[in-house]
N, C-alpha and C positions, 0 to 999 in steps of 0.2 A: 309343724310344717304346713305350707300353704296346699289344698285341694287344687291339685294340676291334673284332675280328670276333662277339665275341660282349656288348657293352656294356650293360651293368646298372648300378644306382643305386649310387653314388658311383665309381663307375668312369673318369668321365670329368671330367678337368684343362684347365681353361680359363684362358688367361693374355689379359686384356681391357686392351688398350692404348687408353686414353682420351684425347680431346683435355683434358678440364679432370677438377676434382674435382665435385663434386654442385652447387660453384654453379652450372656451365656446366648451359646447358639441354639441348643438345643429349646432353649426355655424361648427365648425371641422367637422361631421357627412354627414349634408347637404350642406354644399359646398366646403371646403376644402380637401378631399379626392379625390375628382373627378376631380380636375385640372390636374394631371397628365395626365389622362385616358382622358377628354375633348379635353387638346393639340392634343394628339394621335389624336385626330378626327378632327384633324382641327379648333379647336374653343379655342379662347386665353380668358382666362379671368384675367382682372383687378380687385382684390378684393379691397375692401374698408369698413373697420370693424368703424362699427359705436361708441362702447365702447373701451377702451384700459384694459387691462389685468388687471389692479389693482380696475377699477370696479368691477371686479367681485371676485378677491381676499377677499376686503373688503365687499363684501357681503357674501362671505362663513365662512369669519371671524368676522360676524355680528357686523363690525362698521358701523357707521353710514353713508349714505352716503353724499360724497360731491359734493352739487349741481353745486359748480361754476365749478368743474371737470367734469361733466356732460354738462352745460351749454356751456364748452370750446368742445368738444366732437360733441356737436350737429351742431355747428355753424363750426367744419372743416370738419360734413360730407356734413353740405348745401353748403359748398365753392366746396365740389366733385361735389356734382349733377349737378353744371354750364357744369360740362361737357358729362352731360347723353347723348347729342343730338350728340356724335360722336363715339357712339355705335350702334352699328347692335342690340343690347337687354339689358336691364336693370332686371337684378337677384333677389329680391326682398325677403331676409328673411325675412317673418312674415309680417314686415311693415315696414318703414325709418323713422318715429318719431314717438317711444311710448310713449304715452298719450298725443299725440296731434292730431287735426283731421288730415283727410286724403288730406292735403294740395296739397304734392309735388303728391302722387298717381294722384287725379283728373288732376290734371295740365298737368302728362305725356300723359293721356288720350287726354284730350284737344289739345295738341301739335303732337299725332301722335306721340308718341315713346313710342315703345313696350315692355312692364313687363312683366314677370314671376312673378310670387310670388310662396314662397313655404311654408308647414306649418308642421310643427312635434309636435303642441299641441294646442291643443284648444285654442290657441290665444284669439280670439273671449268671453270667459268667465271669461279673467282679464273685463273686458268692464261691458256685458250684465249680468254679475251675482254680479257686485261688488256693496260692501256696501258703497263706496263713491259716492256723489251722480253727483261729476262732472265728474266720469268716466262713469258712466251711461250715461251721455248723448252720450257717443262715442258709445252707444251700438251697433249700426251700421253700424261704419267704417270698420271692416275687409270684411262683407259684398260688402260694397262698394269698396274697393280693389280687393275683389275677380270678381268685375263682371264686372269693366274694366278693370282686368288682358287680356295680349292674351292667357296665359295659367295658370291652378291655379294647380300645383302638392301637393298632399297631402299624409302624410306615412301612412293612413289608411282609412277604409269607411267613419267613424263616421266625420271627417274633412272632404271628399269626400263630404257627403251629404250634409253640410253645404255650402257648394263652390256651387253647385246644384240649393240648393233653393236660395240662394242668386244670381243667375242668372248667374253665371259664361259661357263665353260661351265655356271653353275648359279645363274641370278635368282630371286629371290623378291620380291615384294612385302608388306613388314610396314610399318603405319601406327603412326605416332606415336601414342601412346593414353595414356589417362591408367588409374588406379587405383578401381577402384568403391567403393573404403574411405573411400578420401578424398574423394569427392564424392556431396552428397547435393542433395536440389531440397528448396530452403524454403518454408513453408508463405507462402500467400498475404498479400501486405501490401500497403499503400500508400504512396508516398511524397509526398512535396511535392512534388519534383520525377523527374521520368522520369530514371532515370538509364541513361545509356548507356555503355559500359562497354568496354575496352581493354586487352590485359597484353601485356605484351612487355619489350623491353629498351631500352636509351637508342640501339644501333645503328638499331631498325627505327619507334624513333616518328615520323621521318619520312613516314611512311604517312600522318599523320592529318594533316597540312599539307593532304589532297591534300582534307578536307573542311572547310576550314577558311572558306568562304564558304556552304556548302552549312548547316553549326551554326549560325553568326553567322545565317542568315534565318532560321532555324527557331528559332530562341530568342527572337524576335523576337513570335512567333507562339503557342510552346507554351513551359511550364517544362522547363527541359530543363538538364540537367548532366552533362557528359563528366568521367566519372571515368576515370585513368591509373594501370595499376597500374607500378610497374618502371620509369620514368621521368620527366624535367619535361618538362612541355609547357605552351608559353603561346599561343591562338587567341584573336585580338580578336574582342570581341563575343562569347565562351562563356566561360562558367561552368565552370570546368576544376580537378579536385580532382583530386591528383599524390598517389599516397601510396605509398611505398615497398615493393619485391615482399621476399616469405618464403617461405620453403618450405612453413613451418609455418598460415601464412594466407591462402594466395593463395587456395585453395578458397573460406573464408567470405568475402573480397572478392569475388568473382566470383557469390555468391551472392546479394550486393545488386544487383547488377544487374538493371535489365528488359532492357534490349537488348545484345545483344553485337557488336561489328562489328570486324571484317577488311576494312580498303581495303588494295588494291595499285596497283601499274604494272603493265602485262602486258607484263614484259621475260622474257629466258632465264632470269634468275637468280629471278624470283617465280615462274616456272611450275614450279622443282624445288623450295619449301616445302612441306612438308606440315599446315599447317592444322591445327595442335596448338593454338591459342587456341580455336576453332572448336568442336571435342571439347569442351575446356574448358569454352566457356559454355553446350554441348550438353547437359554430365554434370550441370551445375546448372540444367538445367529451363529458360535463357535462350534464347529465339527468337536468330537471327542474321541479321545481316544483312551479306554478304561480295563482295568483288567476286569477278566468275567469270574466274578466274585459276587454270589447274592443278589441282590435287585440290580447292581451294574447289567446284570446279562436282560432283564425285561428292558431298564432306559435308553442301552445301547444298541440297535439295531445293527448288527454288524455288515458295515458296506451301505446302510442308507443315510443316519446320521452321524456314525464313525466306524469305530477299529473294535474288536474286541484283540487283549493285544497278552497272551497268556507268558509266551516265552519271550528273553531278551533278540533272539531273532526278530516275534511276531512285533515288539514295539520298535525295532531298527524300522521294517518294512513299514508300519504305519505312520511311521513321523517322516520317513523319507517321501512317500507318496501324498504326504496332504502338505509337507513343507515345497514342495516341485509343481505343484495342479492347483493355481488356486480356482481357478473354476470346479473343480472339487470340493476342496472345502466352504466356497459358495453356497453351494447343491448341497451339501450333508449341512450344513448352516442352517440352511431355508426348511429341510426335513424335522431337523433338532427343536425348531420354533415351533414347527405346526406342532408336535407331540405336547410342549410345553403348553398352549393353548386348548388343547383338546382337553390334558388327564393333570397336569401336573401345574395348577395354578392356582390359586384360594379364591379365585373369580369359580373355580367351578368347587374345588371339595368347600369352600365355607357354607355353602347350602348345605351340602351332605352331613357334616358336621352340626349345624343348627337342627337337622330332623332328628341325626343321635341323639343330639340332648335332649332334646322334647320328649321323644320315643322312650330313652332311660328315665326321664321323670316320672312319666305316667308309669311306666311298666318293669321299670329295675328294682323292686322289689322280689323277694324270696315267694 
């Protein structure tokens, strides 16, 4: 391993083991955006995506999946890892083989090369909450990653404090944030209809089920059109326009939106999201309106940049009074941007992020 007592710009080799390539969000989000901005610092990383692109197509296209695709998959990222030991740090999405124990992690420990892991969702409760009972037994492998991590970054408290008590000896908290390049707030317009607005994947449009009588009365009442970005969704009684996500448009969609919203459950596994749609319709001037679930309740100011909106009452109320005032949702628009610029952009955590790594170079050892 190179002597990073003294670590200067290009000095430092980062091997970023991914769950997906750039379609995955979570992998695009947490490590792919920040290659740029890492270079800039001095720090090269080598990524290595553990899935290839059509896993996860045919998971959103709910075929089935194929194992031997999978099985080929896992066996060219274990051919990567032979070469972990000629990195300055090993970048650790989530974990490098899920549902199997924590094999390669332990080992790195063992051998004295230094992990990051990073975590954007409750990980830990496909494991400890699931009803198969051979992934129970894993119940405490992310734990165990987290606590011979040299560092464990997590995009909110609720993973924070799991990293914690699982003994981790070095947590950080970095939010999911989006790019101030790519999002701007459009000038004022009007629409026919109020459009309210949604991105995500075909895993989590089950969310909007949960207003699916709460639309039907209010369209009743007001113009109103739930536009879908990233997946099909069909609500009797709304108006529901489905249009396919990009990388390269999801910005300008989100910018037609008036209103943005985030419904949850408030179970274990919604309280470790971190509220990246949220940012999203924040960076493009959209008021929001989010159940208070987890980090929803810090991104949401409730009444400055939008609603917090818990019962089917509280979301009637908040979509009636920002679809009726748009000089309201203006004002919570203009609020939503400043936070987005202040905390929640990779103009500002890519620094913070580039001192971790340095910091865990020199000092993430035992």
């Amino acid at each position: 391993m190179t002597d990073l007592t003294d670590v200067g710009p290009g000095k430092l080799r980062v091997l970023a083991l991914t769950r997906y390539g750039r379609l995955g969000a979570s992998s695009r989000m947490r490590s792919f955006q920040y290659l740029p901005y890492l270079l800039d610092h001095g720090i090269e990383v080598t990524v290595s995506p553990l899935f290839r692109d059509e896993y996860l197509q045919r998971l959103y296209a709910k075929l089935p999946t194929s194992w031997a695709m999978v099985a080929t998959d896992y066996f060219k990222q274990a051919l990567r890892l032979l070469t972990s030991s000629q990195f300055d740090l090993v970048w650790i999405e989530k974990e490098i083989f899920p549902s199997l124990p924590a094999w390669v992690e332990s080992a790195f420990a063992r051998l004295g090369i230094k992990y990051i892991v990073d975590y954007d969702d409750a990980i830990f409760h496909n494991y400890d909450l699931s009803n198969n009972p051979l992934k129970r037994m894993l119940s405490l492998k992310i734990d165990s990653i987290m606590r011979n991590a040299a560092l464990v970054v997590c995009g909110n408290d609720y993973l924070a404090e799991r990293a914690i008590a699982a003994g981790a000896r070095s947590v950080e908290i970095v939010p999911t944030v989006i790019d101030l390049l790519r999002y701007s707030v459009p000038p004022a317009s009007e629409h026919s209809k109020i459009v309210i607005g949604w991105i995500g994947s075909p895993s989590t449009a089950k969310y909007l089920e949960l207003l699916q009588e709460v639309l039907a009365e209010l369209s009743l009442q007001l113009p109103l059109q739930l536009r879908v970005i990233g997946a099909e969704v069909a609500l009797r009684g709304v108006d529901v326009l489905c249009t396919p996500w990009s990388e390269e448009t999801e910005s300008d969609q989100i910018r037609q939106f008036d209103i943005g919203i985030m419904p949850l459950l408030d179970s274990p596994w919604e309280r470790g999201k971190c509220g990246y749609k949220l940012i999203q319709y924040m960076a493009c001037g959209v008021p929001v309106i989010a159940s208070p679930v987890g980090v929803n309740n810090k991104l949401v100011t409730d009444g400055l940049n939008g609603f917090h909106a818990k019962t089917s009452a509280d979301w009637k109320v908040a979509i009636n009074a920002l679809a009726r005032d748009p000089d309201m949702r203006a004002r919570m628009g203009r609020a939503g941007r400043s936070a987005v610029e202040l905390e929640f952009c990779i103009q500002v955590t890519s620094v913070k992020i580039a001192q971790l790594f340095r910091d865990a170079a020199v000092k993430g050892g035992r």
